[in-house]
C-alpha positions as a Markdown table, in Angstrom:
| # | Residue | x | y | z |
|---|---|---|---|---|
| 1 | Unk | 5.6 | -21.9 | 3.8 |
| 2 | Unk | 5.7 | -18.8 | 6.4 |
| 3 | Unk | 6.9 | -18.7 | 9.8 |
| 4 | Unk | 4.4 | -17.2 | 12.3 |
| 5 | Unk | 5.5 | -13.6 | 13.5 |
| 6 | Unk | 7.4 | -13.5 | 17.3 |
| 7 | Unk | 6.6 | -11.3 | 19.9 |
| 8 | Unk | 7.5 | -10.8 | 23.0 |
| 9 | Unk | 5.5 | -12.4 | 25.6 |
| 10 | Unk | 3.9 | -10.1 | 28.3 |
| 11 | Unk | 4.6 | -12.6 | 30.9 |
| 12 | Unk | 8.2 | -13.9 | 30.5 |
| 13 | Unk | 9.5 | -11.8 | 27.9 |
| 14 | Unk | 10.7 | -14.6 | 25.5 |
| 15 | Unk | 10.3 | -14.2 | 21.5 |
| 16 | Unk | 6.7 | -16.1 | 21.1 |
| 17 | Unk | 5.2 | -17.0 | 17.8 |
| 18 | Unk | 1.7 | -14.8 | 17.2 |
| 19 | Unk | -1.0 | -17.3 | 15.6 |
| 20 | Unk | -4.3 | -16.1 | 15.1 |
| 21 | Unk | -3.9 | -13.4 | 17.3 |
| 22 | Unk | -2.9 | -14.9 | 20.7 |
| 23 | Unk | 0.6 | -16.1 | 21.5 |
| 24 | Unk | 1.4 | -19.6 | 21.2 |
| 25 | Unk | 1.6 | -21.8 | 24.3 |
| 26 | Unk | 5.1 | -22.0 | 25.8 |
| 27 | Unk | 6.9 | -23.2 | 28.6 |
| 28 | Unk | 8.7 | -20.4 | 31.0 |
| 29 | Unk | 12.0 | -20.1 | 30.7 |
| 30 | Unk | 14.2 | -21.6 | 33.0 |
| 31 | Unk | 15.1 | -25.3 | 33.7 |
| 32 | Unk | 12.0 | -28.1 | 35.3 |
| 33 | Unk | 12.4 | -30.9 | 37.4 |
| 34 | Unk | 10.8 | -34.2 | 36.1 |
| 35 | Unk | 9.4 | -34.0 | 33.1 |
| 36 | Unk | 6.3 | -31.7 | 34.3 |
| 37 | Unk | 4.7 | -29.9 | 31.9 |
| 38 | Unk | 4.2 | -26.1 | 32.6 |
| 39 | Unk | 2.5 | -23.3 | 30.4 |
| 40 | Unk | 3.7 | -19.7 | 30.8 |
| 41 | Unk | 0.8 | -17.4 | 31.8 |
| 42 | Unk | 1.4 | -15.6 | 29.0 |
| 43 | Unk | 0.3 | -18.5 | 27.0 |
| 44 | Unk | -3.0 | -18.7 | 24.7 |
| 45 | Unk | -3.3 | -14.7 | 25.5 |
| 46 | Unk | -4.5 | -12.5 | 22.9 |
| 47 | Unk | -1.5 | -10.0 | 21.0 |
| 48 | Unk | -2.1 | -6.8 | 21.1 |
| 49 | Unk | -2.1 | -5.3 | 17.8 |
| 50 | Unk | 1.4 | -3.7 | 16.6 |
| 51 | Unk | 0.4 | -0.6 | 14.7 |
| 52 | Unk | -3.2 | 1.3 | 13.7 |
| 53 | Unk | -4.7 | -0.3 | 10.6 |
| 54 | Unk | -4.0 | 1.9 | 7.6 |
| 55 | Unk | -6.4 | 4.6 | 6.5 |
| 56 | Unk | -8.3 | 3.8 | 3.6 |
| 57 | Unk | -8.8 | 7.6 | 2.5 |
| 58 | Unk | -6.9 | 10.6 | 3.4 |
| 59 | Unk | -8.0 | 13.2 | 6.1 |
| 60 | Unk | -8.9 | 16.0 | 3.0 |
| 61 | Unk | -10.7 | 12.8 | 1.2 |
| 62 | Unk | -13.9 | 11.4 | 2.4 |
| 63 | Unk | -15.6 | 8.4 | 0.5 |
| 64 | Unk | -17.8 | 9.2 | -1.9 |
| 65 | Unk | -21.1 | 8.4 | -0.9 |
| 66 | Unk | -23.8 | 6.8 | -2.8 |
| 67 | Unk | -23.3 | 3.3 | -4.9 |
| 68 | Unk | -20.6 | 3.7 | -7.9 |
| 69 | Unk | -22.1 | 3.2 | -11.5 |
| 70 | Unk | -20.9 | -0.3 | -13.0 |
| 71 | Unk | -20.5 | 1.0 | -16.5 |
């Protein structure tokens, strides 16, 4: 089993788990009176990605073109 990947919220700036692309919903931080239930803003946002997807060829490289022979 794998833990979900944290990320700073945009909105409160706690450590947020990332699932399927959006922060998971959270309270804000801080102490509530009652027993209300609050969501941060932040919550159910979309992540923004952490770094460029890799290249797949290099700059000098370009994909051959045309369909590869099978044999």
């Amino acid at each position: 089993m794998s833990s979900s990947p944290r990320r700073a919220c945009p909105v409160c700036t706690r450590e947020i788990a990332v699932v399927g692309g959006r922060f998971a919903r959270h309270d804000p931080p801080g102490r509530r009176s009652a027993l209300e239930l609050i969501s941060c803003p932040g919550s159910r946002r979309i992540a923004p990605l952490l770094t460029t997807a890799p290249k797949l060829f290099g700059e000098d490289e370009p994909p051959t073109p045309g369909q590869q022979s099978l044999f």
